[in-house]
Backbone as CSV, one residue per row, in Angstrom:
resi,resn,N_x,N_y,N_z,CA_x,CA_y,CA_z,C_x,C_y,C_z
1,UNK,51.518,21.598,-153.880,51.605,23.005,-154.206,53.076,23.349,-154.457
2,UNK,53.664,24.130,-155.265,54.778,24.464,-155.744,54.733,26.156,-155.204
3,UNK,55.954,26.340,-155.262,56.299,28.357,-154.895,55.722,28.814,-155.754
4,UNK,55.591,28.417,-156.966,54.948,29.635,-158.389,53.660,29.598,-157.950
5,UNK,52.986,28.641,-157.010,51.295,29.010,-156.944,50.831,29.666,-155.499
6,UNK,51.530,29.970,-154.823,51.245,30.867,-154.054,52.113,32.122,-153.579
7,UNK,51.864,32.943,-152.668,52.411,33.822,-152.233,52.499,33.267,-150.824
8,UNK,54.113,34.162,-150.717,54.760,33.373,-149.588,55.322,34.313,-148.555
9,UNK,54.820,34.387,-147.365,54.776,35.559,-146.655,55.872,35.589,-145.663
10,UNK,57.091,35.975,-145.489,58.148,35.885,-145.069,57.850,36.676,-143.496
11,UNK,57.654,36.230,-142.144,57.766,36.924,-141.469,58.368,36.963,-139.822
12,UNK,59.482,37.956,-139.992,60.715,37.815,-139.285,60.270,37.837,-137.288
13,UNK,60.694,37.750,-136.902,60.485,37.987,-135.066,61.196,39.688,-135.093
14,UNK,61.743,39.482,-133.657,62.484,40.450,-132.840,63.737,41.399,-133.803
15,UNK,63.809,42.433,-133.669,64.514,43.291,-134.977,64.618,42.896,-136.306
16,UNK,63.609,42.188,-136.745,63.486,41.906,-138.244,64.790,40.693,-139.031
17,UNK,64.741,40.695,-139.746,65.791,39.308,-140.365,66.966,40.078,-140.811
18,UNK,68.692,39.864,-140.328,69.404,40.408,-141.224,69.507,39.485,-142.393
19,UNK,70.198,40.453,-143.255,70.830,39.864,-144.512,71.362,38.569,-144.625
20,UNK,72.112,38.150,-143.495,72.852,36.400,-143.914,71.439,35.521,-143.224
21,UNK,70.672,35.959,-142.490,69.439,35.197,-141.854,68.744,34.462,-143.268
22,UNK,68.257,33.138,-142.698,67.347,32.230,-143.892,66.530,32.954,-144.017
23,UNK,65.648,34.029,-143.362,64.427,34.772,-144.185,64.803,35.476,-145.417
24,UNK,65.891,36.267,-144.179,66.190,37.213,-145.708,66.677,36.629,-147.643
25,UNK,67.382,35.488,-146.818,68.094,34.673,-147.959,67.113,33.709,-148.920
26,UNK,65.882,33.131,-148.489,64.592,33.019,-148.372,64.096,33.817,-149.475
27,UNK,63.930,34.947,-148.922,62.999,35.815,-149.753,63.908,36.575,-150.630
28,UNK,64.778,36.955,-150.891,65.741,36.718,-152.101,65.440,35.426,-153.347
29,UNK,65.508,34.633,-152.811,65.323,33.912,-154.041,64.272,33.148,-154.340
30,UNK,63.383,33.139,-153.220,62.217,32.676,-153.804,61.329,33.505,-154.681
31,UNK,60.489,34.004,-156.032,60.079,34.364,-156.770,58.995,34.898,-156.371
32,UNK,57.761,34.353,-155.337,56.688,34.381,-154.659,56.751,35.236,-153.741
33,UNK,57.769,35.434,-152.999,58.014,35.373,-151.546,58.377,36.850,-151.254
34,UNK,57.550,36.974,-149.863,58.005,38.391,-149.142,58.263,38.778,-147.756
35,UNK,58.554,39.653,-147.502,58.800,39.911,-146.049,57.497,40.984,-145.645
36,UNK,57.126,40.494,-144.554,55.883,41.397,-144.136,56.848,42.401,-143.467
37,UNK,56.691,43.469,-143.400,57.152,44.825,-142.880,56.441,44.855,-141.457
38,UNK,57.373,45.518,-140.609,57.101,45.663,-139.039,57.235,47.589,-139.015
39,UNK,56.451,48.017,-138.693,56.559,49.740,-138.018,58.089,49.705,-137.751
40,UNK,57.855,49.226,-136.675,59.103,48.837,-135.877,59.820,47.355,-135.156
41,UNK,61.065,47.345,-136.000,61.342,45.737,-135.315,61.958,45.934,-134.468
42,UNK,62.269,46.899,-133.763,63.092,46.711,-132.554,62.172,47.438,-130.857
43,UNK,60.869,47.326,-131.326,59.685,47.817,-130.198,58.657,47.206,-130.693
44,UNK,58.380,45.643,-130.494,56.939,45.617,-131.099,56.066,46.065,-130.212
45,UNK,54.541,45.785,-130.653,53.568,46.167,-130.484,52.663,45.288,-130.987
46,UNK,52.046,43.955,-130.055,51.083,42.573,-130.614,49.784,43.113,-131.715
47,UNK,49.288,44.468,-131.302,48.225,44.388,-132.138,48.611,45.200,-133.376
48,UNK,49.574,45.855,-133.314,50.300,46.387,-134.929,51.056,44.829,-135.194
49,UNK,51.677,44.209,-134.865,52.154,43.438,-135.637,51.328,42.432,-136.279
50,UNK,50.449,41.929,-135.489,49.293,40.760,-136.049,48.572,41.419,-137.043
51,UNK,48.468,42.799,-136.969,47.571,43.814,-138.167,48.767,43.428,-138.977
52,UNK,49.441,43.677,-139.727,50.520,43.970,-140.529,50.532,42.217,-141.262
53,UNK,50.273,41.533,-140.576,50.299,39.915,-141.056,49.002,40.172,-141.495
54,UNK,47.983,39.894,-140.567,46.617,40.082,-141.184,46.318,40.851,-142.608
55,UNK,46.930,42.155,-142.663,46.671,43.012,-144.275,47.917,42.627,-145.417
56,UNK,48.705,41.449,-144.691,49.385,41.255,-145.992,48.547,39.871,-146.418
57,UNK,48.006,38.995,-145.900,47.186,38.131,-146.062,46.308,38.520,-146.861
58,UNK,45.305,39.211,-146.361,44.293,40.235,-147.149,44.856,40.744,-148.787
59,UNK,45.928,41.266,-148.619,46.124,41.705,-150.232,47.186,40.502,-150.759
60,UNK,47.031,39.759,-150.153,47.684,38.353,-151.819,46.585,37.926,-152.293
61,UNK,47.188,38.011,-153.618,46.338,37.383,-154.631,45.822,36.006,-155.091
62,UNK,46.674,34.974,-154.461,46.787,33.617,-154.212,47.128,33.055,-152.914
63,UNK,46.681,31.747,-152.625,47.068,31.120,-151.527,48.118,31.393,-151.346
64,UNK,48.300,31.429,-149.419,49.214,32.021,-148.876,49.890,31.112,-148.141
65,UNK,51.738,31.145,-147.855,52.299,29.750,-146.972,52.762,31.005,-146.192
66,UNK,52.787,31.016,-144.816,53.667,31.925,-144.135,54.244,31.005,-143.639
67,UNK,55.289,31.896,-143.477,56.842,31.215,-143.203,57.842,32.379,-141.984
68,UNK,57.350,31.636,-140.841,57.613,32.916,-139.451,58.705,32.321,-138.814
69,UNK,59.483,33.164,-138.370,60.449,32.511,-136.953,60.616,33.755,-136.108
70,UNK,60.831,32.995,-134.838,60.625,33.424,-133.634,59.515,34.571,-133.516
71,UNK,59.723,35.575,-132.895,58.587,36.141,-132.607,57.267,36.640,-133.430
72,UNK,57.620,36.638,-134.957,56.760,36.358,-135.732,55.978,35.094,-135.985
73,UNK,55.962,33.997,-135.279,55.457,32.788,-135.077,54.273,33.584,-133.984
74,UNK,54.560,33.572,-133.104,53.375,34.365,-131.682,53.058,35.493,-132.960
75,UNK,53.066,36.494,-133.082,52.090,37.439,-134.097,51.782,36.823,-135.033
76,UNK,52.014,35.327,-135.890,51.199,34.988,-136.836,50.021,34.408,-136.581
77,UNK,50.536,33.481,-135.007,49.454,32.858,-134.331,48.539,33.887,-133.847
78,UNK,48.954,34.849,-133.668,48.009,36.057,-132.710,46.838,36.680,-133.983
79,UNK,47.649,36.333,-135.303,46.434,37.350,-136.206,45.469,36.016,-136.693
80,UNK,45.606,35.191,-136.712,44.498,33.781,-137.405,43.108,34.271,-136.808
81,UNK,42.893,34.594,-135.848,41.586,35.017,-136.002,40.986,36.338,-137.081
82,UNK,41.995,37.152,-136.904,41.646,38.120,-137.856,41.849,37.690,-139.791
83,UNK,42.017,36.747,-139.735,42.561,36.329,-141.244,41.351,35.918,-142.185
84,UNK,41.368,36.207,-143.623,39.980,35.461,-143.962,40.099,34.358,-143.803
85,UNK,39.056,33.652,-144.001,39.152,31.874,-143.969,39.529,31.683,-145.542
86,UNK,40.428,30.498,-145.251,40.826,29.804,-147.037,41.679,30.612,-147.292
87,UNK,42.207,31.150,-147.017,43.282,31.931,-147.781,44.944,31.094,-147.595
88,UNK,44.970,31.653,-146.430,46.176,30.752,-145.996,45.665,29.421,-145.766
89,UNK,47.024,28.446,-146.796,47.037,27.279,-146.663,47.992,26.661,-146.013
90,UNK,49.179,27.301,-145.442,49.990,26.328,-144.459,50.813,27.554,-143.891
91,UNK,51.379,26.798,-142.879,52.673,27.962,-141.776,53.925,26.458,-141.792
92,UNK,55.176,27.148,-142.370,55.861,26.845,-141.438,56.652,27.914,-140.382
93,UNK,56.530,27.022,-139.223,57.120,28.169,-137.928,58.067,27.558,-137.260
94,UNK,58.993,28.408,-137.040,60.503,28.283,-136.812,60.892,29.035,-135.522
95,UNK,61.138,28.084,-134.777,61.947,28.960,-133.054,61.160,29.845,-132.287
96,UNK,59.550,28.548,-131.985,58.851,29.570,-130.852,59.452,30.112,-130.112
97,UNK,59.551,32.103,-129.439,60.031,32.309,-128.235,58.875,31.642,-127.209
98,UNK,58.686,31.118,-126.113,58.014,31.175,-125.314,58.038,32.412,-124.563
99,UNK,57.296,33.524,-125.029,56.813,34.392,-124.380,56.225,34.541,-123.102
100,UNK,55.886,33.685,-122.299,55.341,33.634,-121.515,56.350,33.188,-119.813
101,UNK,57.142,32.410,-120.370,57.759,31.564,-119.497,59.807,31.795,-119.809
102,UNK,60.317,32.230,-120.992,61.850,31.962,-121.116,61.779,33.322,-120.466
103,UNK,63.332,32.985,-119.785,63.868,33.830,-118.680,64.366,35.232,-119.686
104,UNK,64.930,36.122,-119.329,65.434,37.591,-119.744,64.547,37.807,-121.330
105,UNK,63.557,37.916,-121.337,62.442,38.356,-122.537,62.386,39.738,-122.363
106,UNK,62.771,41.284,-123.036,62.538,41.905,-123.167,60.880,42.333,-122.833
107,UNK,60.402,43.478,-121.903,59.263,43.460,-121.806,58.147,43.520,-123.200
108,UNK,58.790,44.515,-124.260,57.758,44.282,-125.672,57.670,42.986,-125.740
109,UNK,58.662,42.208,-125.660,58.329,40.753,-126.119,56.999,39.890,-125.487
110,UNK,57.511,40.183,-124.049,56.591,39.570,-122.940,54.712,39.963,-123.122
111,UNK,55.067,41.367,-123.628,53.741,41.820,-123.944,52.870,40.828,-125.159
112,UNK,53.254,39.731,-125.679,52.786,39.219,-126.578,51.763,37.972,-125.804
113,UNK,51.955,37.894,-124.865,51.606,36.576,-123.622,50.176,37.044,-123.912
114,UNK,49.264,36.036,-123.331,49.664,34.977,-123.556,49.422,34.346,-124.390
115,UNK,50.303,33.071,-125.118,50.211,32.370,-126.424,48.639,31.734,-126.873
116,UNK,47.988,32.158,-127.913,47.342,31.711,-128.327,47.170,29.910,-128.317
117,UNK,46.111,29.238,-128.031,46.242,27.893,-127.844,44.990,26.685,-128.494
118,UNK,44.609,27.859,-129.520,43.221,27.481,-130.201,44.039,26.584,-131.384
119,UNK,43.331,25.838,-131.956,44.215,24.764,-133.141,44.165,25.573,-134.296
120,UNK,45.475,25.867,-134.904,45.270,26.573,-136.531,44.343,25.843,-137.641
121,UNK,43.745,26.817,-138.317,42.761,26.726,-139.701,43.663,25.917,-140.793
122,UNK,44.678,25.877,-140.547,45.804,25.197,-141.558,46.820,24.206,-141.354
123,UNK,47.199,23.364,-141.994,48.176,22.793,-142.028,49.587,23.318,-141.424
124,UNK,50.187,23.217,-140.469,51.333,24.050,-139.672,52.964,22.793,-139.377
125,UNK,54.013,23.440,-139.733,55.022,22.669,-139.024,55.424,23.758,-137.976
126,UNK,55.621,23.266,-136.941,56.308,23.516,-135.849,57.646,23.426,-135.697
127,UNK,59.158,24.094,-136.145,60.136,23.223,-135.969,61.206,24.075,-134.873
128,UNK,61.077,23.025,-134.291,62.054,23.477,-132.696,63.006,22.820,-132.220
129,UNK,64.038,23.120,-131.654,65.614,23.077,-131.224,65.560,22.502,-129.914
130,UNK,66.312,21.474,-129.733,66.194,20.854,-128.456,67.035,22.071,-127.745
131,UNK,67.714,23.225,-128.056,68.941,23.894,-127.446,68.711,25.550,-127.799
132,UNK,66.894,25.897,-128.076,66.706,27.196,-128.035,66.427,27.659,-126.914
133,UNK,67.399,28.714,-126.568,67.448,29.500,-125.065,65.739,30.150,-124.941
134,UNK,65.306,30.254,-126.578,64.189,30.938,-125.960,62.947,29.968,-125.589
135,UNK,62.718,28.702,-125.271,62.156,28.032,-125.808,62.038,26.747,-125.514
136,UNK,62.048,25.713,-124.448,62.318,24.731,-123.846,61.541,24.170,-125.140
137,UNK,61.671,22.650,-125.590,61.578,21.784,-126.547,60.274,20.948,-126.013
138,UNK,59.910,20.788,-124.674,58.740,20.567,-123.919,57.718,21.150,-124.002
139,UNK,58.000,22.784,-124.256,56.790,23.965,-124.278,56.644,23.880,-125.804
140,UNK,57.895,23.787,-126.439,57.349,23.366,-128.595,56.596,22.839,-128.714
141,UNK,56.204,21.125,-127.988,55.709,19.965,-127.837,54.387,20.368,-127.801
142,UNK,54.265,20.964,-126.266,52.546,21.363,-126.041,52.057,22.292,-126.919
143,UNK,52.439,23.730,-127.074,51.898,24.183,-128.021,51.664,23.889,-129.536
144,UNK,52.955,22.723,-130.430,52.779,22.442,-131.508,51.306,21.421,-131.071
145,UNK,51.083,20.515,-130.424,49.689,19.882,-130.018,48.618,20.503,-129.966
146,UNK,48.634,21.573,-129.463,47.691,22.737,-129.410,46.950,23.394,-130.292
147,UNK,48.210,23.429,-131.150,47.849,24.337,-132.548,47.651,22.817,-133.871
148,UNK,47.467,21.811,-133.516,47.534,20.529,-134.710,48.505,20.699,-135.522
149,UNK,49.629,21.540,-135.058,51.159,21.610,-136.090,51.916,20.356,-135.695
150,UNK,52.528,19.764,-136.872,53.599,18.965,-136.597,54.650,19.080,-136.197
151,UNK,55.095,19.005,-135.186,56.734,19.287,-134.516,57.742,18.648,-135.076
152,UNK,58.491,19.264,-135.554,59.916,19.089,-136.622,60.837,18.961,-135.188
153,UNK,61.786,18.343,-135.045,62.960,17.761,-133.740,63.736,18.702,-134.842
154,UNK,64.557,19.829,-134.649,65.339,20.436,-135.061,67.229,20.165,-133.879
155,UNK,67.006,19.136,-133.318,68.164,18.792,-132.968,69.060,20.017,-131.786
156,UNK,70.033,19.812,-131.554,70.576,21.128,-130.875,71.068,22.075,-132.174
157,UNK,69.831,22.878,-132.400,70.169,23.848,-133.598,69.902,25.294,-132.711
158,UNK,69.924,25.641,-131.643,69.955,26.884,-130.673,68.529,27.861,-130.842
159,UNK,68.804,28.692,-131.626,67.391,29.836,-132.096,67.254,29.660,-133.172
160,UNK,68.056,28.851,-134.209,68.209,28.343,-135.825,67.940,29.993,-136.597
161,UNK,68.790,30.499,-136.197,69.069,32.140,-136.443,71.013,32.309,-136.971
162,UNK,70.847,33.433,-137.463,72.462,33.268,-138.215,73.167,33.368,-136.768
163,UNK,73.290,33.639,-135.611,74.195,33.073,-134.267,74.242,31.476,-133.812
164,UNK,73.335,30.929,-134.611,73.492,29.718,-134.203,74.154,29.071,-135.225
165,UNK,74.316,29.602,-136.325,75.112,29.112,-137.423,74.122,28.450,-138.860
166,UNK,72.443,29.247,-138.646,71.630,28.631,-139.474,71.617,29.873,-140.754
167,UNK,72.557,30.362,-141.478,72.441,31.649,-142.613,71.364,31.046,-143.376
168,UNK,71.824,29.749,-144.528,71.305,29.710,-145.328,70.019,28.440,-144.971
169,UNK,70.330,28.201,-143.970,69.973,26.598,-143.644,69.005,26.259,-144.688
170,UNK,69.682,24.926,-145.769,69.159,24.516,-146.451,68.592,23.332,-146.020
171,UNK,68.445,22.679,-145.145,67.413,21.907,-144.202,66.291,22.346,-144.517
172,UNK,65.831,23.493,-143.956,64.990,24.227,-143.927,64.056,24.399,-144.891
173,UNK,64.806,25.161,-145.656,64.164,24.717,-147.470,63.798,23.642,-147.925
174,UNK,64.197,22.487,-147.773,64.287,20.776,-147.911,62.604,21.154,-146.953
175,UNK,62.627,21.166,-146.424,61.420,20.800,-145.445,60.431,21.260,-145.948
176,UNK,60.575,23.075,-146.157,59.436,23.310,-146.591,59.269,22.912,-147.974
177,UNK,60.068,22.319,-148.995,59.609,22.018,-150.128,58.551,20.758,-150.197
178,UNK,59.055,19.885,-149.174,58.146,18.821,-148.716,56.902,19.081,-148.142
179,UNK,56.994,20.297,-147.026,55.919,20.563,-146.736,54.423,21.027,-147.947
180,UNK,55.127,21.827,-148.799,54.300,22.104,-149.467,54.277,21.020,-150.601
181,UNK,54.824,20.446,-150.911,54.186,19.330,-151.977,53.467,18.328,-151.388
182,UNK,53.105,18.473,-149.799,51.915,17.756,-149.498,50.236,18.190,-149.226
183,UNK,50.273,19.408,-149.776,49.215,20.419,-149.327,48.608,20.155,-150.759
């Protein structure tokens, strides 16, 4: 599958993606590609946000790749039940928070617990940081198993967020281009 044949659903975690962040930079130049809109990114709310994934799913017109990091990974996983079947054909997901278990989690965040653990309808990469504060590389492990996603070893890359020094990370891109030319 190539970017021109699907729609590509950009969707950010905790206060949304800035400008130097790979989403934003992402969905800039990919042609396909969008950012799902949050009410609010700085108060979520699990069942507005998984709605908001769920109805952007619903109105693409072509197969769908979502493409989540951090806390939009838990709300993408949280809406798959609500999703049609066949639509979405792959996730890549970037810097599970462990919601459930990493220490100083904002309570909205915490409210997302607990992680879904049913296996995704799709093809999924998992890619996680031996050195994300939010996120022990052990808990990536089990849940990427969980969900039949492949776990990407993202090395000591921290939250792979523009503080960790990931703006444009063209890794990233590299991956998912691979990813999707195997779908």
């Amino acid at each position: 599958m190539k970017t021109a044949d699907c729609d590509i659903l950009i969707v950010p975690g905790l206060a949304g993606s800035e400008e130097e962040h790979w989403q934003a930079r992402w969905a800039s130049r990919l042609a396909t590609a969008r950012i799902v809109e949050q009410d609010d990114w700085h108060e979520p709310e699990p069942v507005a946000w998984s709605g908001r994934i769920a109805g952007a799913v619903r109105a693409a017109t072509r197969p769908v790749i979502l493409i989540a990091h951090s806390l939009g990974v838990v709300a993408s996983v949280r809406a798959v039940p609500s999703l049609p079947d066949g639509i979405v054909r792959g996730a890549l997901l970037v810097a599970l928070p462990d919601v459930e278990e990493a220490p100083n989690l904002p309570d909205s965040v915490r409210a997302f617990a607990p992680l879904p653990r049913e296996p995704l309808p799709f093809p999924s990469l998992l890619v996680a940081s031996r050195t994300d504060p939010y996120c022990s590389y052990e808990r990536a492990d089990d849940f990427a198993h969980a969900w039949g996603s492949l776990l990407v070893d993202a090395g000591e890359a921290g939250h792979i967020n523009v503080a960790s020094g990931h703006g444009p990370w063209p890794e990233g891109l590299m991956r998912l281009a691979g990813f999707l030319k195997n779908l």
